[in-house]
N, C-alpha and C positions, 0 to 999 in steps of 0.2 A: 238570305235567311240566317239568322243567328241559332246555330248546331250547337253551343256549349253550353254546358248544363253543369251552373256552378254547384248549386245545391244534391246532385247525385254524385259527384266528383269531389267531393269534400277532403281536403287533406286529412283530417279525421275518419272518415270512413277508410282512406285507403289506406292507412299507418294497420288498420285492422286484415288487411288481406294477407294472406301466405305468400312465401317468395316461391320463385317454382319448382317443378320438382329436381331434384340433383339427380348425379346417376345411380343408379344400380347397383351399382358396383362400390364394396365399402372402400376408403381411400388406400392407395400405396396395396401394395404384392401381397397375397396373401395364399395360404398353404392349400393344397390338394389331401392330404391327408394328414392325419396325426398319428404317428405309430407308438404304440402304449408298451413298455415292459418294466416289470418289476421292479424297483428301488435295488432290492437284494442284489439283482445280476447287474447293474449299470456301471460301469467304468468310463474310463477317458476316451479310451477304444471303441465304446460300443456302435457307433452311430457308423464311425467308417467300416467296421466288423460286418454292421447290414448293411451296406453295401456294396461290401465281395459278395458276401450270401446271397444276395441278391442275384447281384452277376452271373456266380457260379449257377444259381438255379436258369436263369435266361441263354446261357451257354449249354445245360445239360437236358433242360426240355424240350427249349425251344431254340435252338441254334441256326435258324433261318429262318423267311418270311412265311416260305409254305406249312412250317411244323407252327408258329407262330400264330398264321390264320384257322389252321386246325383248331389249335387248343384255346383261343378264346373268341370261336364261332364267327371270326368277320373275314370278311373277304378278301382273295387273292390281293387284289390291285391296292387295297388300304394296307395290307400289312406289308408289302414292299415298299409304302412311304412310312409306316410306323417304325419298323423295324431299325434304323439306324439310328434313328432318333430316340427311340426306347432305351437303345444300349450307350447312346450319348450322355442321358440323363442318368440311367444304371451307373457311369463313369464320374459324372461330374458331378451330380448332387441328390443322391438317392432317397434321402430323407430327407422331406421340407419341414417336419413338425414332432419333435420328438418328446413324450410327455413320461417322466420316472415317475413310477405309481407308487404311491402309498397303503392302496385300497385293495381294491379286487384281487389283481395281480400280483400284491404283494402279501395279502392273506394275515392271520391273525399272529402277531409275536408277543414276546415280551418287551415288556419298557424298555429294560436294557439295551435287544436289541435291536429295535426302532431304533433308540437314541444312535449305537453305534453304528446302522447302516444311514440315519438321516446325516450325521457328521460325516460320512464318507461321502455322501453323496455330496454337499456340499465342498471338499476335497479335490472330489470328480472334473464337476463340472469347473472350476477352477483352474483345474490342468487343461483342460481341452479349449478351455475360453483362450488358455496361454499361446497352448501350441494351434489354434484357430481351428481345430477340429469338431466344434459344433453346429448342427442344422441352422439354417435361417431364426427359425423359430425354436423353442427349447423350454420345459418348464417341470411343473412336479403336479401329483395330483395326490391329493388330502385325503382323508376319509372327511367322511359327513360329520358338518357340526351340529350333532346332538348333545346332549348331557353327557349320553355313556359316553362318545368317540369326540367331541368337541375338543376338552382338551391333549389327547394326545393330538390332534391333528393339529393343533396350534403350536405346541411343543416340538412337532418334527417343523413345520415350516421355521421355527424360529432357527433351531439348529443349523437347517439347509441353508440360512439367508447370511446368517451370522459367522457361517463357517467359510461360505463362499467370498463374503466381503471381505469377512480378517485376512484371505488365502490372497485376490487380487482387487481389492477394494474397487469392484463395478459391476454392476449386471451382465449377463447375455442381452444381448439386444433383443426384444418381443420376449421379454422372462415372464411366463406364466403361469398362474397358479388356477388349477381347475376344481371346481366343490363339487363335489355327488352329490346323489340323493336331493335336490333342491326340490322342499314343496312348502315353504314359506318365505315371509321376507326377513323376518328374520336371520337365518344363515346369514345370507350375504352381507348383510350391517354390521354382524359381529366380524366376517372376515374382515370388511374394507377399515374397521375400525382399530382391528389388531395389524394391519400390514400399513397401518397411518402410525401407527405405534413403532411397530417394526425401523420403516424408514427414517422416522423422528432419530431412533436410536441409535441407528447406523450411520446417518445424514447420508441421507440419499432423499433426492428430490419427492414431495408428497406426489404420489401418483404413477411412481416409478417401474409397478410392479402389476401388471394386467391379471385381468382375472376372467377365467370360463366357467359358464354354468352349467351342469349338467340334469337334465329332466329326465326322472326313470320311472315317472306312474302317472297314476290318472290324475290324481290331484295335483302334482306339477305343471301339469299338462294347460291347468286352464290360463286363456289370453290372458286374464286381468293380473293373474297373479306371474306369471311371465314378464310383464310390462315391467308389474310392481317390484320385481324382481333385480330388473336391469337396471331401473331408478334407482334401487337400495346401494347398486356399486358406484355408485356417482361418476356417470363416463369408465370405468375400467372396463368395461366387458366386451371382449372380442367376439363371443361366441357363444352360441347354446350351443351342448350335444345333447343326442338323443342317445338315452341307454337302450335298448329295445329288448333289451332280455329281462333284465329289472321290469320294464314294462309290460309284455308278456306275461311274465309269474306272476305281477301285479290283476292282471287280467283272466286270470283263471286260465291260462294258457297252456298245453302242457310240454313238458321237454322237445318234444318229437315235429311237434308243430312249430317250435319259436323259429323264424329265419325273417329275415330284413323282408320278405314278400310276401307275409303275413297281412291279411284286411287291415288289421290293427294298426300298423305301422302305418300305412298309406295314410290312415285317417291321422294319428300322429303328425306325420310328418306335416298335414297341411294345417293343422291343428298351429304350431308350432309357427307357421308363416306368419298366421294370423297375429299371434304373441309380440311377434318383430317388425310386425309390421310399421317401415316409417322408418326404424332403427339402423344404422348402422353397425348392424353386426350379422356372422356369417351363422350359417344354420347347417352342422356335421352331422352325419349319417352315424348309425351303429356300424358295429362290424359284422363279415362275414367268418360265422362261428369252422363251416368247414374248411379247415387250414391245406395249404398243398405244401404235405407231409407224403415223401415216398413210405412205401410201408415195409421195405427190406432195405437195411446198411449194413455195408461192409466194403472191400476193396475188390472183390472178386464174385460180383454176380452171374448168375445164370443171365439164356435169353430171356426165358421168361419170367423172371425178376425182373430185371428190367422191363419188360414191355407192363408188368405190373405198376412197377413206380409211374411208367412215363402215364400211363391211363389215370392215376390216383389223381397226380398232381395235375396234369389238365382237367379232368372232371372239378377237380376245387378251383381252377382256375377258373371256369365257365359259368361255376356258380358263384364266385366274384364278380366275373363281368355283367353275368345278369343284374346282381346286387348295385351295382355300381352304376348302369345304364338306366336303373329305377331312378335313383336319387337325382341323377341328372335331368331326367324328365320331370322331374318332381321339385326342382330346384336347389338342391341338397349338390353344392360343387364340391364335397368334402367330406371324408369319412375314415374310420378309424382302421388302422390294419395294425394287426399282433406279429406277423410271421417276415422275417425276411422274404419270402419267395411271394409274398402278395403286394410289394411293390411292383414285380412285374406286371400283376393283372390290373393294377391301380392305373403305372405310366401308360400303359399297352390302350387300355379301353377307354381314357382320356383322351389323348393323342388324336385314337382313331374318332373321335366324336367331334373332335373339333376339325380335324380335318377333312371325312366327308360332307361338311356344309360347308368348304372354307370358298367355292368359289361365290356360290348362291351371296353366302355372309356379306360378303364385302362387296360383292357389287350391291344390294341392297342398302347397307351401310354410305358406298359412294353416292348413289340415287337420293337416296334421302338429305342429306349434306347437299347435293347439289341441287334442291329442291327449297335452301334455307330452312331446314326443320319444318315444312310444312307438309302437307299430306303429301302420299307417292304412292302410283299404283306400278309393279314392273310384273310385269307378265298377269297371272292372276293372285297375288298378293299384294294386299291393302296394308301398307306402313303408316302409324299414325305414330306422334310424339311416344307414347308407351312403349312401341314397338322398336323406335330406331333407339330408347335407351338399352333395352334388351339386344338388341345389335352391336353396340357399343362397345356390354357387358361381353358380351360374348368373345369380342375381337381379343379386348385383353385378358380373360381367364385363357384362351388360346394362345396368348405370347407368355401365361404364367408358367403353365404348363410345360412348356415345350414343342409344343405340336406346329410350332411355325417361330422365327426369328422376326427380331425388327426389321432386320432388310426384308421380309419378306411381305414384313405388312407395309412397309412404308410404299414398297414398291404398289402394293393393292391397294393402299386409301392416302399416299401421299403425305402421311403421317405417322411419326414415331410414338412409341410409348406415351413420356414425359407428356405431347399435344393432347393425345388419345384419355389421359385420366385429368382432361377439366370436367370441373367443377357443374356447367350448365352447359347445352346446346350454344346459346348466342358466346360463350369463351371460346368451347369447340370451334366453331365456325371462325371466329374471328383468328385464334391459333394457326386454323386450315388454311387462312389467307395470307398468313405473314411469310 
């Protein structure tokens, strides 16, 4: 019996099908968090500066696994695998994503001084690029181009770009520049058009300078103009953030009430999915507004000062991890922190997320691979294509992290990094065999 059926099989017809899905995961390393501070305070120093802060707060709060599992609510047995590893990443690379603010953080000046802290900042990051002292990632953040704030925020990026060029004629590598307030498509055509500008002028390659969006209201908020948004940057855009306090006030919210666990955000935040949906790009959390701030300094505490700070600052810790444990359920790998000491609750409650599924993860992970990407049932979990890219995802935001090494995955799926980020299941698989 003749089975082919030329007329349904039409080289025409098929030129019109989708390629299949890719993974999940947008390509190459990408950051846990973005930590935001002021234009004004930024130097060469600052990034290794948080740090120590950091460290120093991980040594004075939490200087073991049991004070550790205390203060950000997880249990004994994870925090004695967190714990060296927490202080590994406290040592070696504390900050993956550092953003000098132009905006919020940096508050209302005069021209003059804009002009002379955006020519320092450009200075800054110059020195630190020399002496290799900056994060993975590294960028500035604008205010919002409107009419009133439009062009100073054009005026400082050109200073910051033109100062850092003249100083060591290159970018930081992942240089980015992030817009607020996005609730048209407009904004982002006039950035991408002035930093095509920019580059021409500098000769630096078109496209050389990425760009984040930020969504702080209801009218940013919708899919179509989201889409229409990311279009408007032609390929630059790494990232939406969500502002959630802008959004809040926008929502008739009041002070007392705004925090990341607000109804509002939840719907946000899937709101937001939707907007990106398809897109290669990552989707950051707001921040946690209560900071772990001891609330007595000095050199010579009482008991009960102390037992005050250590309660302040675990309490903001826990409501960090809370904060933080949402987004991750909610798809949100990435969220913004102001204070040195909340990189601990960042690395801390990462780590331990990826590590209590890591055995589940990756046998599931092997099953499915060993099953040729086809359906897998292990125990009572049903794994379907969807699910083992979400496995996948999972493995390496867990080797981004820190929460496990290559030897350790290789050792668990018999493949390293580099195998681990192809492109489709049938590269995967065929990588897994070579």
């Amino acid at each position: 019996m003749n089975t082919t059926l030329p007329l349904a099989t039409g080289a025409h017809l098929l030129a019109r099908l989708p390629s299949d899905p890719a993974s999940s995961v947008p390509p190459g390393w990408h950051p846990i968090h973005t930590v935001y501070g002021g234009a004004h305070l930024f130097s060469a120093q600052t990034p290794r500066k948080l740090g120590s802060l950091a460290l120093k707060a991980l040594q004075g709060y939490a200087p073991d696994p049991p004070t550790l599992a205390e203060a950000m609510g997880m249990d004994l047995e994870t925090a004695r695998l967190v714990w060296p590893r927490l202080k590994n990443r406290l040592e070696e690379r504390p900050v993956e994503d550092y953003r000098i603010d132009f905006e919020d953080g940096y508050g209302v000046r005069s021209e003059e001084e804009e002009d002379h802290h955006a020519w320092g900042v450009g200075q800054a990051l110059a020195i630190a690029l020399q002496e290799d002292a900056l994060p993975p990632r590294v960028g500035i953040r604008v205010r919002a181009l409107t009419r009133q704030t439009g062009p100073r925020a054009l005026r400082t990026l050109d200073l910051v770009l033109t100062r850092l060029l003249s100083e060591v004629g290159r970018l930081p590598e992942g240089f980015v520049v992030t817009l607020p307030k996005v609730e048209d498509v407009e904004s982002p055509q006039v950035l991408v058009e002035a930093l095509e500008r920019l580059e021409a002028a500098l000769e630096l390659p078109i496209g050389s300078v990425a760009v984040e969006l930020m969504v702080e209201s209801p009218k940013g908020l919708d899919p179509q103009l989201v889409r229409a948004a990311l279009q408007a940057t032609k390929g630059r855009c790494l990232a939406i953030h969500f502002g959630a306090n802008d959004f809040l006030t926008a929502c008739g919210v009041g002070p007392a009430e705004q925090d990341l666990g607000h109804p509002l955000c939840d719907f946000a935040r899937a709101t937001l999915h939707l907007g990106v949906a398809g897109q290669s790009v990552r989707l950051v959390d707001g921040t946690t507004t209560v900071l772990p701030v001891p609330p007595h300094r000095g050199p010579e505490l009482g008991q009960d000062q102390q037992l005050e700070n250590r309660r302040a600052v675990h309490e903001a810790w826990r409501n960090h991890a809370l904060d933080i444990r949402r987004g991750l359920r909610q798809g949100f790998h990435q969220g913004w922190d102001l204070h040195p000491a909340q990189l601990v609750s960042r690395f801390a409650v990462i780590q331990a997320w990826f590590l209590e599924g890591a055995d589940v993860v990756t046998t599931r992970l092997n099953n499915f691979l060993e099953a040729s990407a086809q359906a897998t049932r292990v125990g009572t979990v049903f794994d379907d294509a969807a699910t083992g890219r979400a496995l996948l995802a999972h493995v390496l935001r867990g080797l981004d992290c820190g929460a496990w090494d290559e030897a350790e995955i290789r050792m668990r799926t018999g493949m390293g990094r580099e195998q681990l980020m192809a492109t489709s299941f049938p590269e995967l698989l065929a990588r897994r065999l070579d």
